[in-house]
C-alpha positions in Angstrom: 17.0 -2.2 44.4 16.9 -1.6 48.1 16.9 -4.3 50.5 14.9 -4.0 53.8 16.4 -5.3 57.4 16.7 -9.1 57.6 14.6 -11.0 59.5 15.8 -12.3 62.7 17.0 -16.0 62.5 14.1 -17.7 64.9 16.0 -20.8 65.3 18.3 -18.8 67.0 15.8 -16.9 69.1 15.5 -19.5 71.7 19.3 -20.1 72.5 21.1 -23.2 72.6 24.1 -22.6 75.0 24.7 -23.6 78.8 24.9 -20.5 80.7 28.2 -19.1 81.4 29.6 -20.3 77.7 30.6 -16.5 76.9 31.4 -15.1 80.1 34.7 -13.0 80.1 38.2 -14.2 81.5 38.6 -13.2 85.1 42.5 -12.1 84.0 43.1 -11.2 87.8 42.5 -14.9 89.2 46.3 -16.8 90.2 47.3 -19.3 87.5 45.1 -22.4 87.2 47.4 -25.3 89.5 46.3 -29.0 89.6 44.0 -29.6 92.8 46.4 -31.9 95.6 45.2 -35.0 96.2 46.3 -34.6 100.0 43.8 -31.8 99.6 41.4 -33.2 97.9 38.9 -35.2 98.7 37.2 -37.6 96.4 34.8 -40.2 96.7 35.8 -43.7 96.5 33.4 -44.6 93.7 33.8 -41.3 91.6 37.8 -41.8 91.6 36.9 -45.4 90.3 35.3 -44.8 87.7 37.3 -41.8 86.6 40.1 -44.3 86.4 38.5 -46.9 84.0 37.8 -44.1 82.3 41.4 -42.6 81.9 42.6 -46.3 81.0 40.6 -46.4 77.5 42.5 -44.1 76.2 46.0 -43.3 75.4 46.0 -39.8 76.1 43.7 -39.0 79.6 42.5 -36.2 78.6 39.9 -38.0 76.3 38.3 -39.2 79.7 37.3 -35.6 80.5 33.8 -35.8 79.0 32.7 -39.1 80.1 34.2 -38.5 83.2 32.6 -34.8 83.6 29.3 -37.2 82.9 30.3 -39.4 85.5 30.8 -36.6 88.7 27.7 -34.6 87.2 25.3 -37.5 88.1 27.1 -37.8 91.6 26.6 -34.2 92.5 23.6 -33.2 90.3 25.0 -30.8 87.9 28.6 -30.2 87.0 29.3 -27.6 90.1 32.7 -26.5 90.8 33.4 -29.2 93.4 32.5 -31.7 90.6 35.2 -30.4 88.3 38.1 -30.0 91.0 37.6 -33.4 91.8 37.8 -34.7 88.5 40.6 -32.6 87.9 42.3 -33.9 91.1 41.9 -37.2 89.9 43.1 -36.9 86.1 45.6 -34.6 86.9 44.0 -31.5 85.0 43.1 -28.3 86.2 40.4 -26.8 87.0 40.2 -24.4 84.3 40.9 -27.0 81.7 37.6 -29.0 82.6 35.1 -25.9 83.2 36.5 -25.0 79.2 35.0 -28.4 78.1 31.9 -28.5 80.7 30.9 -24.9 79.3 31.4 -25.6 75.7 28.9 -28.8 75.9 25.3 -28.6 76.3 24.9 -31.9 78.0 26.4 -30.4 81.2 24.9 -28.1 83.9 26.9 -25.3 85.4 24.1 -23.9 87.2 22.5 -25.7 90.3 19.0 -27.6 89.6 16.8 -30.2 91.3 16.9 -33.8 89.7 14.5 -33.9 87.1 13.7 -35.9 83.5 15.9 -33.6 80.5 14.2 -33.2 77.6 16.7 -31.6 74.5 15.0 -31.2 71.5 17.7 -30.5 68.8 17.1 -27.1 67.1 19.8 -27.2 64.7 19.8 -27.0 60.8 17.9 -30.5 60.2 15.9 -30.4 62.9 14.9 -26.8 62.3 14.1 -26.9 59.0 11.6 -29.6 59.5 9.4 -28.1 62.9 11.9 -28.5 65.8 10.4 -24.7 67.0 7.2 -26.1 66.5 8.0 -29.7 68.9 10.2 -27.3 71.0 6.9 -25.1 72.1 5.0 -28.0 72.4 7.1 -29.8 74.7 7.5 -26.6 77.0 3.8 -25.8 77.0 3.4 -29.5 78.0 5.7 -29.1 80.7 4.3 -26.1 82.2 4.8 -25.8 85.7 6.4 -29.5 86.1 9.5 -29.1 87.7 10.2 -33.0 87.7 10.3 -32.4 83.7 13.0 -30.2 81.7 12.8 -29.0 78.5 15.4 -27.0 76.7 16.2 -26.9 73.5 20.0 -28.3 72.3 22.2 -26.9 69.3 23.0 -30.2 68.1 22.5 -34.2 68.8 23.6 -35.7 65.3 20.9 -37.6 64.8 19.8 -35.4 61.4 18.3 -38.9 59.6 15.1 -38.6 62.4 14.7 -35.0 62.3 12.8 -32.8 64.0 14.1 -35.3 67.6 15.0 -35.3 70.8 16.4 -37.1 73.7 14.7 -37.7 76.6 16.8 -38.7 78.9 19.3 -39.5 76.4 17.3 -41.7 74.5 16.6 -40.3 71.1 13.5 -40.2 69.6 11.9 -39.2 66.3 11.0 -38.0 63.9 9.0 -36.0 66.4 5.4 -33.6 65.5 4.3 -31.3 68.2 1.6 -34.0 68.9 4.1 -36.4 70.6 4.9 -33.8 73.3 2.2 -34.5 75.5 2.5 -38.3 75.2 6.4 -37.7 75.7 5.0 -36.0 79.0 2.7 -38.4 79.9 5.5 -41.1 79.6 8.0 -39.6 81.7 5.1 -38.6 84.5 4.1 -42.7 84.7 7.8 -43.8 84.2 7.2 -45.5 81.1 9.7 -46.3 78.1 9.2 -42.5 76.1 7.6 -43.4 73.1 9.0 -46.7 72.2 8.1 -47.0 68.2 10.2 -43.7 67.9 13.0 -44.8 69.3 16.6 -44.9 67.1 17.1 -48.5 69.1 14.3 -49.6 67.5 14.9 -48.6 63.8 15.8 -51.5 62.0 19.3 -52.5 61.0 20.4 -52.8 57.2 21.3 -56.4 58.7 17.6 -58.3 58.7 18.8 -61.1 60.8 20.0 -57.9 63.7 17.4 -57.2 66.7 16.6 -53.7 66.3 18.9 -51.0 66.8 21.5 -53.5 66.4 21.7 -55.3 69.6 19.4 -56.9 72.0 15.8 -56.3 71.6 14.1 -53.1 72.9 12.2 -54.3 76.5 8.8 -53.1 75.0 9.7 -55.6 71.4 7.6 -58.9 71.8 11.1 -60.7 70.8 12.3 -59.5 74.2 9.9 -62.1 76.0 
């Protein structure tokens, strides 16, 4: 029996990686060296919290996600200045920190203006019950708004409210590509993105437990 071509994968059609994740060694650059601090500068409030960072942990280099997080909302995205100063500051390299910043989607190694991110998760769960579907919608939504950024994400590990997203990095679902205009509308008018979706406000297997788990959600009647 003969077996025709098989179909292209769509859910990998899209693409899921930051750009710059499979670019080739530059072999010919000098050996990565820890950035001097009498060379270096950092600001005050960055090297702060970089520092509280490192102290949760017994081995610093745990820090370097959080602490990527932290000089990426400084600076915008995660540039190379961002990275050489947290490098400076947990005594890393360079290299070491552009090796986690490329392998995560939450960081941007490309320059962009501030906007809302939307990541609709387009992995196995999600995929299998209409992420492609809530991904189009959100992006034909967004059309031409540059203050709003869709893109989809290979995973967020929230598979129990598949198809979601997070917005901002709150996560929401399960989502139908009829939310995405409403998700839209939300973030235009700065309102809480579709509170009743919201994995804060999924109740807790403990009844007497506000939802989510902790305090009540702002838009929850309890939290008046």
């Amino acid at each position: 029996m003969s077996v025709g071509p098989t179909p292209p994968v769509r859910r990998f059609a899209h693409g899921s990686r930051v750009p710059g994740w499979d670019d080739a060694v530059d072999l010919t650059k000098d050996p990565a060296v820890v950035p001097d601090p009498a060379t270096t500068p950092v600001p005050d409030e960055l090297r702060a919290e970089i520092e509280a960072l490192m102290e949760r942990y017994p081995d610093r280099r745990s820090a370097a996600i959080p602490a990527l997080h932290a000089a990426q909302r400084l600076h915008g995205w995660c540039s190379p200045l961002a990275r050489t100063q947290v490098a400076c500051v947990m005594r890393l390299t360079p290299a070491y920190l552009t090796s986690v910043a490329s392998f995560y989607d939450m960081f941007e190694l490309e320059p962009r203006p501030l906007h809302d991110d939307v990541y609709v998760c387009t992995n196995i769960s999600c995929s299998l019950r209409g992420a492609d579907e809530v991904l189009d919608a959100l992006t034909a939504a967004a059309a031409g708004d540059e203050t709003v950024h869709v893109r989809s994400f290979e995973c967020l590990g929230a598979c129990d409210i598949a198809p979601m997203a997070s917005v901002n990095g709150e996560f929401v679902g399960p989502l139908e590509p009829s939310d995405a205009q409403r998700i839209v509308d939300d973030l235009r008018a700065g309102r809480s993105v579709l509170p009743e979706k919201q994995l804060r406000s999924r109740a807790c297997v403990d009844p007497g437990a506000h939802p989510g788990g902790g305090a009540p959600h702002p838009d929850d009647p309890r939290a008046s």
